[in-house]
C-alpha positions in Angstrom: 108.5 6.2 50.8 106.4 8.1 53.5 105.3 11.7 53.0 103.4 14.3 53.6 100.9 16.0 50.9 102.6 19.4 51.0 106.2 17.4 50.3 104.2 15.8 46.9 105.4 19.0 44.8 108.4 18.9 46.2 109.5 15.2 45.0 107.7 15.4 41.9 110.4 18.7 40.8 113.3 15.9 41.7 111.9 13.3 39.7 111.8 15.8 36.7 115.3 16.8 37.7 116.1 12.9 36.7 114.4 12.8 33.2 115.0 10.0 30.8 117.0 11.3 27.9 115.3 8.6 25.7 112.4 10.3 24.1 110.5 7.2 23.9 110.9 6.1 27.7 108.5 6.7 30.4 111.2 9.2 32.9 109.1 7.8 36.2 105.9 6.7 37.7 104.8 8.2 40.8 101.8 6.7 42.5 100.6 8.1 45.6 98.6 6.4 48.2 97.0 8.4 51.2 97.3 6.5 54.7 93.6 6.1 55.3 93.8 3.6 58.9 96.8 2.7 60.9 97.6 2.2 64.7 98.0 4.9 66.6 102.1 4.5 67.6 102.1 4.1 63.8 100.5 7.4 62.8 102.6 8.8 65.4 105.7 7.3 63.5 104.7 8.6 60.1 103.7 12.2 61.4 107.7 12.2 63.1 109.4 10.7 60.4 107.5 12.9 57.8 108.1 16.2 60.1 110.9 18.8 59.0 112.1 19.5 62.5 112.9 15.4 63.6 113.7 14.9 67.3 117.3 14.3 68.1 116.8 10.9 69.8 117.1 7.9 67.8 114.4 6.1 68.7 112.7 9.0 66.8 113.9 7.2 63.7 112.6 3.1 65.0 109.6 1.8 63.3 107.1 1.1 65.9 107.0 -2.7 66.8 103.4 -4.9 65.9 102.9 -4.8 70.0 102.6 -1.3 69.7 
């Protein structure tokens, strides 16, 4: 999953949501891992597909290619 850091809070209340009703088991792990290099269509990417407002077009939604 690709996020933002203000959308963190806001998964981490829907994991609760989905608690374990075993007292005993572990309800989730959440690990996060900050994007520290990338390409720049791929940062682009991320920063679009992490965005509230998404752009109509569907090639909005493509994964950018290794060429890229």
């Amino acid at each position: 999953m690709i996020t933002t850091d203000d959308k963190i809070p806001l998964i981490k209340a829907e994991f609760e949501n989905l608690k374990v009703p075993e007292p005993d088991q572990v309800p989730y792990d959440l690990v996060v891992v900050p994007i520290a290099t990338g390409g720049k269509s791929y940062i682009e990417w991320v920063h679009q597909q992490t965005s509230y407002v998404r752009a109509k077009d569907d090639s909005a939604t493509a994964a950018p290619s290794a060429d890229e």
